[in-house]
N, C-alpha and C positions, 0 to 999 in steps of 0.2 A: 523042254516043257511040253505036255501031251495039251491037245485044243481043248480037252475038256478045261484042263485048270486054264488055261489061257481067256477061255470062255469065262470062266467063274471070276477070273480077277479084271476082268474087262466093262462085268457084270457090276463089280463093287465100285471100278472105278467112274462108271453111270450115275451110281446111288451118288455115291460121295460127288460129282459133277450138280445134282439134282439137291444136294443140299446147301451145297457151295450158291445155287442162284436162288436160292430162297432165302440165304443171309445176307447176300447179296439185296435183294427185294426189302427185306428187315433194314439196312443199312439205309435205305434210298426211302423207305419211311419214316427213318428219325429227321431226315430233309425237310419231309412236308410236314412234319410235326414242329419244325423251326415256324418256319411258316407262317402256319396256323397262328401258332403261341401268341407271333407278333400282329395278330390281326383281332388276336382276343384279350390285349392287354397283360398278356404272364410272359413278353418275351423278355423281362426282368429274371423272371427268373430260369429261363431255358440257356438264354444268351451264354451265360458264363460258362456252364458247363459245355454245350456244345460248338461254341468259341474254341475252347480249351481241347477239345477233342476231334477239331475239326482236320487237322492234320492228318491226324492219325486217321480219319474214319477215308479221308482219299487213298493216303496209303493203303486203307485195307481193300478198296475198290479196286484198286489197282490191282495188288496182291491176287485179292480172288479173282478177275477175271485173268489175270497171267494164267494162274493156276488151271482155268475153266479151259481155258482156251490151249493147255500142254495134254491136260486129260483129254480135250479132244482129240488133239494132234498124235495124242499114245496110241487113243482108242481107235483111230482111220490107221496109223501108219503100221505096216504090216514088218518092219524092217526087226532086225535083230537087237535093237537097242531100247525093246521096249518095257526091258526089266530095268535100266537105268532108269527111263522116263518114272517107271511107275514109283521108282523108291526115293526120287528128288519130289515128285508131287504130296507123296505121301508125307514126306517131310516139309514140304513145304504149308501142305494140309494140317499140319500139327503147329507148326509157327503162326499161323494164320487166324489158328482158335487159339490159342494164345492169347493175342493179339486184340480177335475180337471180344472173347470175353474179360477180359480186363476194359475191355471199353467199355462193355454194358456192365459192369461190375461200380466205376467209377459215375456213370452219368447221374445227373440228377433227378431224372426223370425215371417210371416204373415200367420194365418191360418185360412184357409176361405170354408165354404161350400155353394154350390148352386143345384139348380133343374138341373131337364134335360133341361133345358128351357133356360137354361144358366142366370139363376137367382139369386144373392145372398140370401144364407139364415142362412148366420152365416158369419160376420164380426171381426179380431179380433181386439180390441182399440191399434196392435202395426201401424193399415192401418195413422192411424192421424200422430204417429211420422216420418213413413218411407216416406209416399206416401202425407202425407196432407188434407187425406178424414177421415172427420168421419164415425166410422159406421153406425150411423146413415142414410147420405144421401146416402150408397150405398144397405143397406140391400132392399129387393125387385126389385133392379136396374138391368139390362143387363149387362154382363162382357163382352161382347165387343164392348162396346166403349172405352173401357179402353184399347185396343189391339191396335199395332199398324198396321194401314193397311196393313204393308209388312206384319206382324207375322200375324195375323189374320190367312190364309189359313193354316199355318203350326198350331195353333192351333185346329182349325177347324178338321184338320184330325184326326191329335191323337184323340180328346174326341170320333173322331165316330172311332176310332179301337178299344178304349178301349170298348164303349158299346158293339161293336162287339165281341170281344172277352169273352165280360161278366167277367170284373173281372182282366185284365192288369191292372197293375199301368204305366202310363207316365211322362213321364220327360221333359218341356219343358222351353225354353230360350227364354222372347221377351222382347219388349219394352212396360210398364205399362203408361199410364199417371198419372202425377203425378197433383193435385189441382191445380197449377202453371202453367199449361201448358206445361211444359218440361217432358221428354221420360227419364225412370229409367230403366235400364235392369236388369230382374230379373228371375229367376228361379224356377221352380214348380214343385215337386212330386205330383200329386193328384193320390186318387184313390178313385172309384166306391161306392156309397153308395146303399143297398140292403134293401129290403122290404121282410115280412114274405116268401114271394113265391120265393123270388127269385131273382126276376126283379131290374133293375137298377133304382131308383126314385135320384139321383144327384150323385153328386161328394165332395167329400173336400181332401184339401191339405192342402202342407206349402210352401210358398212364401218367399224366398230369393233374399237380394240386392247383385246383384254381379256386378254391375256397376265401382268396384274400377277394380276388375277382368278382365273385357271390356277392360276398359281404357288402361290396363297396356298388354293387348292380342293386343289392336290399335299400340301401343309404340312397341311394340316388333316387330309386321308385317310391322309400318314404317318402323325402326331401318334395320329390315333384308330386305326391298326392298331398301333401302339406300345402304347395304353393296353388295346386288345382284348389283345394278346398277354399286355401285362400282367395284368390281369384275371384270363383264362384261365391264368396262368400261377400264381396264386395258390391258395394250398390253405386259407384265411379264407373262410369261406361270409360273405354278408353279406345281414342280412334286414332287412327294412321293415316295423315292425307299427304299428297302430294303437293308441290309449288304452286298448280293451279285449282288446287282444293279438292282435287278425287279423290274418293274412301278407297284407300289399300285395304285395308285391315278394321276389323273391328271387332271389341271383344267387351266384355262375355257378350257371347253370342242372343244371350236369353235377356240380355237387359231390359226391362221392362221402361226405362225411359229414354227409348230411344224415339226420333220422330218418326222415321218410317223403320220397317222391321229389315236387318240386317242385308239379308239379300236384295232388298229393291233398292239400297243404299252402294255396295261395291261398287268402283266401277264410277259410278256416277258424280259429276262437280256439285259442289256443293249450292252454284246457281242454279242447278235443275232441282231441287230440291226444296230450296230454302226461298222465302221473298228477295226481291233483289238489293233491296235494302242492308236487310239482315247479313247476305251472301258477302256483298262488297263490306262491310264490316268487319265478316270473320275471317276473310281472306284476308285483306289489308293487316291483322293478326295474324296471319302466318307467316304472312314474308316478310313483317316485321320481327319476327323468332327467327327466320332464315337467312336474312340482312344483319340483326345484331346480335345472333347467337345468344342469346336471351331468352329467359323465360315470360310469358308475357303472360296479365293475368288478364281476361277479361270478365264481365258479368253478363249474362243475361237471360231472357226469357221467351220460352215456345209454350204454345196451346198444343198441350198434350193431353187425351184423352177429356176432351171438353173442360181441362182448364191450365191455369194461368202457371209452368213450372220455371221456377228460376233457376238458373245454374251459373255454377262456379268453374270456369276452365282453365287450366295453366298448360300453356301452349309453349313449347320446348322443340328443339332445331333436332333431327335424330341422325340425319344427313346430309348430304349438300342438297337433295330436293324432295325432303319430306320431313314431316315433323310426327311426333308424338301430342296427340292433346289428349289430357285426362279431366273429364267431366263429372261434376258434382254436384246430386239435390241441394241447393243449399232453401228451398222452401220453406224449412222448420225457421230457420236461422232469418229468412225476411219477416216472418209473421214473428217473432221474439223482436227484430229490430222496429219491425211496427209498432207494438206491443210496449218497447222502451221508449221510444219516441212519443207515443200516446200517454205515457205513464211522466213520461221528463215535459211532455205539454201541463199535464196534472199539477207535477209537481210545482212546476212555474207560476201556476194558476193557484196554487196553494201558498207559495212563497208571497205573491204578490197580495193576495189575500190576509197574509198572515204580518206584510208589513204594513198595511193599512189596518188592522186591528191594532199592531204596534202603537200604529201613529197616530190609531185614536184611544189607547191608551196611556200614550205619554201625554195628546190632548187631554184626557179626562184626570193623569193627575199634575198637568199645569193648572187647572179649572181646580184642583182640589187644593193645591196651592194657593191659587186664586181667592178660592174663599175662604180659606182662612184668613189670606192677607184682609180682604175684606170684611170680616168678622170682624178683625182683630182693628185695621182701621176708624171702623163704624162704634165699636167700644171706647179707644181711643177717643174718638171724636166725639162721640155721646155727651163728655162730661162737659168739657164747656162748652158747647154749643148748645145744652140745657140750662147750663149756667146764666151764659146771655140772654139766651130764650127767657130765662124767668126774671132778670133784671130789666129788660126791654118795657114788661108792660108798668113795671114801677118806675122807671123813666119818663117813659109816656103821659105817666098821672104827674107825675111831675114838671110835666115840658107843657104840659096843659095848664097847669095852675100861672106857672111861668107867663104863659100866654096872656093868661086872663089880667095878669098885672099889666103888663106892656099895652093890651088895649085897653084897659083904663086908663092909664097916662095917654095912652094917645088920644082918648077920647076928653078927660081934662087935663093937661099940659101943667095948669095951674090949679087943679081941680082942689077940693076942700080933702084935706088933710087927715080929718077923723075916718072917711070913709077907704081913705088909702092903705089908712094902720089896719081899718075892723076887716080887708081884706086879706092881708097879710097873715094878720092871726088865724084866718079862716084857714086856709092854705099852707100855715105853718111855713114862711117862707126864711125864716134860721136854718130850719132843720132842711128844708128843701137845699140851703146854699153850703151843706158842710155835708148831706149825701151824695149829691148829684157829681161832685168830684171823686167819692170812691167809688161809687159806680160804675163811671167811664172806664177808672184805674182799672177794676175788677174784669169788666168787659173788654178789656186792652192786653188783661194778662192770657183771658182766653183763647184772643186771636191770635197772642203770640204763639200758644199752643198748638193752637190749627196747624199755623205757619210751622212750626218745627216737628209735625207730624208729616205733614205735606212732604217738608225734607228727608225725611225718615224714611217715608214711602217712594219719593225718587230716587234716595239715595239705593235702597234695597232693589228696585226695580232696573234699574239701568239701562235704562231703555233708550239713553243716548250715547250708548258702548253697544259697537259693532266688533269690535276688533281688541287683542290684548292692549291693557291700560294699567297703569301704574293704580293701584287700590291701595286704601287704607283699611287691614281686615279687618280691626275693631271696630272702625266705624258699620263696617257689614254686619259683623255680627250684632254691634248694640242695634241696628236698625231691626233687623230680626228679630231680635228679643222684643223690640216696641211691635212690630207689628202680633208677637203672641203674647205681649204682658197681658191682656184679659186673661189667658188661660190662665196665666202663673198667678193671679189674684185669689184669696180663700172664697170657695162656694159652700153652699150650705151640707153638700157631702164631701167638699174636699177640703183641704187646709191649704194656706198659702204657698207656693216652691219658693223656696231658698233659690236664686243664682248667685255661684260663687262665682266671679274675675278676676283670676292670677295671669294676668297680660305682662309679656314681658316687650320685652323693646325691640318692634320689629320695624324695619324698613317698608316703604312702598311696594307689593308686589304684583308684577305684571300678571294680569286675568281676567278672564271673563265675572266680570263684580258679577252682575247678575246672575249668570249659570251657579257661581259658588255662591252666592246667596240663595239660591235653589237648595244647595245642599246642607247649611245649614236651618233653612229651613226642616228641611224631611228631619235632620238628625235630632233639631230640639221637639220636632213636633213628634216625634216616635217617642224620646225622652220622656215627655210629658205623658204620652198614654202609659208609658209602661209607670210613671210614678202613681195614675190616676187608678190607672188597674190593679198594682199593688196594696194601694186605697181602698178599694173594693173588696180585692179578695181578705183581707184582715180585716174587714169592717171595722166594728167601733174599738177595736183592743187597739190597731193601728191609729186610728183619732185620737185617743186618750193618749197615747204617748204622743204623737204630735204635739198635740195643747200643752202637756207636761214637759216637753222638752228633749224630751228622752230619744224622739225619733222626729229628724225635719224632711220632707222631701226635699231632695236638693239635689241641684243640675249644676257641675264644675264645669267652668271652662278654663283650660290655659294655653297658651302660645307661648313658645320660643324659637330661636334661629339655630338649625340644627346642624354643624357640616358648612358654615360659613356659605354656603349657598342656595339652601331648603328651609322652608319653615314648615313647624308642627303644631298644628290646631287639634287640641283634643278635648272631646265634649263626653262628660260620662254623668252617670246617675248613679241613685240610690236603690235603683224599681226591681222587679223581679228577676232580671236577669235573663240569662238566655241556655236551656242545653246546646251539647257540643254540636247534635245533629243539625239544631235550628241555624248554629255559628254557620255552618256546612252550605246554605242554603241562602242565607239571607237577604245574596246579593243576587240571586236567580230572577229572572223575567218571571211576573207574575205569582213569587213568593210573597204571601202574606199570614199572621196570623191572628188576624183580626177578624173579626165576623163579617159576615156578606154585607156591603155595600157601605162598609166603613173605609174599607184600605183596596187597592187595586194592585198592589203587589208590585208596583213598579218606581216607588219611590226611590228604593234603595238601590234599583238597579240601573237608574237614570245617575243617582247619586255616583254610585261607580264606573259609568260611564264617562260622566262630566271630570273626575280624580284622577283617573288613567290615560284616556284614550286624550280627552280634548287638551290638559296641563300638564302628563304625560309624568304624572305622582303615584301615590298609594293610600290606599283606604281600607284600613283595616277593623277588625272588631275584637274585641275582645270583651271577655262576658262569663261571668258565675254567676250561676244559678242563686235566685234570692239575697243575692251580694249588689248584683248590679251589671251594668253593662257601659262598654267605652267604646267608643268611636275613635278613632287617630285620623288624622287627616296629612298629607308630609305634600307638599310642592314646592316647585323650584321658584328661585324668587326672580328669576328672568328667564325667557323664553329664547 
């Protein structure tokens, strides 16, 4: 072999040595692209493939520096065997690309070189699976159109630092287009590819998808502008103190209700701050959160900005010597508790008010009760005690003439006889000795009247029953009936009531005589207005049949034993009747429907009171309009 050729193959196997440490250097970049990956959260996805190729990528180190290091060994050694050396390296150089390329063929990752020119000149077939370009249409293409217009300048500079510096490797982050027209972001280690002299003639790298990375960096940057907003959007100051109460931490920084402003606060116990009172308070709160692991709630109040702010804190353990406490205006919420409190004072003052109206209520229709009885009494009693009243003074003239006899005999004993008779005759002293006995009789039958009115009026009164007592109801009700017989009598606009008494055979029943004589009271004396208003409103057409027969007012009553242990009193009439709505109502406090200052509304509701509540019965009404209306009455006949 002449030295020229010796030269020229000595010369290739330079080149081929200078390509061999530059895929070497490519090789030893997919390292720090391990690396990287796993410090940027995508070594998910680098792992596997470069896992998987890791063998092979030592073996190819290995491989090509054997090789670097024979082509050296070719190129110094001057001996005759250097046509062997060169045709095992060159085979070896052929297995070796092989090798390698099949390794960049497989990885996962894009690995790409180009000119200074920003030119591709090595595509790897992973551009089709990731990005959707075959090699094909990009090898000889410009690489930036594939930049996205923001990232472009930031590309742009690193390539010219790197050539500047001759030989940095860069690291860069943009958005690739992808065949589709949508924007991938992706990742690039490149570094500098070199020529015999020196000089930089391109670049190659590896290109990674970290678009899942983006995504999940977008989510997080929402997520935490969402919780800033949040934060900031909060009016809970929240502090961080230690076991002896110093402000670690405090936040939002800008809280407006804070006592001193953030900075003059770090740092500092919360006795240099606070009164010592207050201090030993909210401390004894914290280490009782630090002690029982517990949240501890407490309340209270600072002079902030010239006034009075109350707050709510719940003071929570965050580790062995510091707690979280979070602070709340609760201001609004004192002045509504005020507010309620003044309002339920009201209310109590209104309540109590309103049962002394009650109670002079149920006073005004005991008193209306009252005078009825008393009406009805003073009527009752009217007749004979006029009765006597007008026999008395004909007695008197009688007991006088009497008189005059007796002291004439006393005065003659034996006196003359003619003047004894011509007295008697004066004085009509026959007729004096055959009236003066029904007179007495007459005045005797009056008092017995009295007397059995008198009774009538205890018995309905019961004023010596404290307590349930064995009654006899008919006697209640006849006593009732006498204390209103005046009413039931014909007036010159009204006609006489009819009471009907279908009394059945009832036993003694345990109750308050007197309260249920209340209530028969209310029930006939209602009765009676609605037959009287009936009266009224038919004027003389309703008279005329009365007188004629045709129409009687009339008030029923009857009793039976209903259920072998209740009895049923039930008082109905003839009168107008009642609508469904009035039914609805009747027994309500202060329901009436009678003109101002005849009824107080509270008969019926006293009535229902006394039936339910105190003998623990029922009271009911029932009522058609212009038919009539019925009262039921039902109680137990022992308590």
């Amino acid at each position: 072999m002449s030295t020229k050729a010796l030269n020229d193959e000595v010369l290739l196997l330079r080149q081929q040595n200078a390509q061999l440490l530059q895929q070497l250097e490519a090789l030893q970049d997919l390292y720090s692209t391990r690396l990287l990956a796993e410090q940027h959260q995508n070594w998910e996805l680098v792992t596997d493939e470069v896992s998987r190729s890791t063998g092979s990528q030592d073996l190819q180190l290995i491989e090509l520096q054997s090789k670097v290091e024979d082509n050296s060994a070719f190129v110094e050694s001057p001996d005759k065997t250097r046509e062997g050396h060169r045709q095992a390296a060159a085979t070896a150089l052929a297995e070796s690309e092989a090798k390698y390329r099949q390794l960049v063929e497989n990885i996962s990752d894009l690995i790409f070189a180009m000119s200074v020119q920003g030119l591709f000149t090595y595509v790897s077939p992973q551009y089709k699976n990731v990005l959707g370009w075959e090699p094909s249409e990009l090898l000889g293409q410009p690489f930036a159109p594939l930049l996205h217009p923001d990232d472009f300048p930031l590309a742009q500079r690193k390539i010219q630092e790197m050539v500047e510096t001759k030989g940095q490797r860069i690291t860069i982050e943009f958005r690739h287009l992808q065949k589709d027209g949508n924007w991938c972001w992706m990742r690039s280690v490149a570094s500098p590819i070199f020529d015999l002299d020196g000089e930089i003639i391109g670049l190659h790298g590896v290109i990674s998808d970290i678009s899942s990375r983006k995504q999940a960096e977008e989510l997080i940057k929402a997520s935490q502008a969402e919780l800033l907003a949040l934060f900031n959007a909060m009016q809970d100051v929240i502090l961080v103190l230690d076991a002896e109460g110093r402000y670690i931490k405090i936040a939002p920084s800008g809280a407006p209700l804070l006592y001193q402003p953030p900075a003059e606060l770090v740092g500092r116990r919360i006795h240099e701050v606070f009164p010592s009172a207050f201090a030993d308070y909210f401390l004894n709160s914290i280490q009782q959160a630090l002690l029982t692991k517990k949240t501890v709630k407490v309340e209270y109040s600072l002079p902030i900005c010239d006034r009075e702010v109350w707050f709510e804190a719940n003071i929570a353990r965050m580790s062995e010597n510091t707690v979280v406490c979070v602070a709340r205006d609760i201001n609004e919420r004192k002045q509504m508790e005020d507010q309620l409190r003044q309002q339920t004072e009201n209310l109590a003052q209104t309540l109590q008010e309103l049962k002394q109206t009650q109670a002079q209520m149920i006073q005004a229709e005991k008193m209306s009760s009252l005078g009825q009885l008393v009406a009805g009494v003073a009527h009752e009693i009217n007749n004979p005690v006029n009765f006597i009243h007008g026999n008395l003074s004909h007695l008197e003239e009688c007991t006088q003439d009497l008189l005059r006899i007796i002291h004439l005999y006393q005065q003659q004993p034996f006196g003359n006889e003619s003047e004894f008779q011509a007295l008697s005759e004066e004085i009509d002293l026959e007729y004096i000795q055959e009236d003066v006995p029904k007179i007495l009789s007459s005045m005797k039958v009056g008092t017995q009247r009295i007397r059995q009115i008198v009774l009538s009026l205890r018995t309905f009164s019961r004023i010596d029953e404290a307590d349930f007592k064995a009654v006899d109801i008919h006697e209640s009700i006849d006593s009732t009936l006498m204390v209103l017989q005046h009413r039931l009598q014909e007036k010159t606009q009204f006609p006489a009531m009819q009471v009907i008494k279908d009394y059945g055979t009832l036993p003694l029943v345990e109750c308050y005589g007197g309260q249920l004589n209340q209530v028969f009271m209310n029930i006939l004396a209602n009765a009676i207005d609605a037959l009287e208003e009936c009266t009224i409103e038919n004027g003389q057409l309703r008279m005329d049949n009365c007188r004629s027969g045709l129409l009687t007012p009339t008030i029923a009553i009857r009793t039976s034993v209903i259920d072998s242990g209740w009895v049923k009193i039930a008082i109905a009439d003839n009168g107008i009747g009642m609508s469904e709505q009035i039914q609805k109502q009747v027994f309500n406090p202060f329901f009436t429907t009678k003109p101002v200052g005849k009824g107080t509304g509270m008969g019926m509701f006293i009535s229902y009171q006394i039936i339910t509540e105190t003998h623990g019965g029922k009271l009911e009404c029932q009522s058609i309009p212009v038919e009539g209306t019925e009262f039921v009455i039902t109680i137990p006949i022992q308590h």
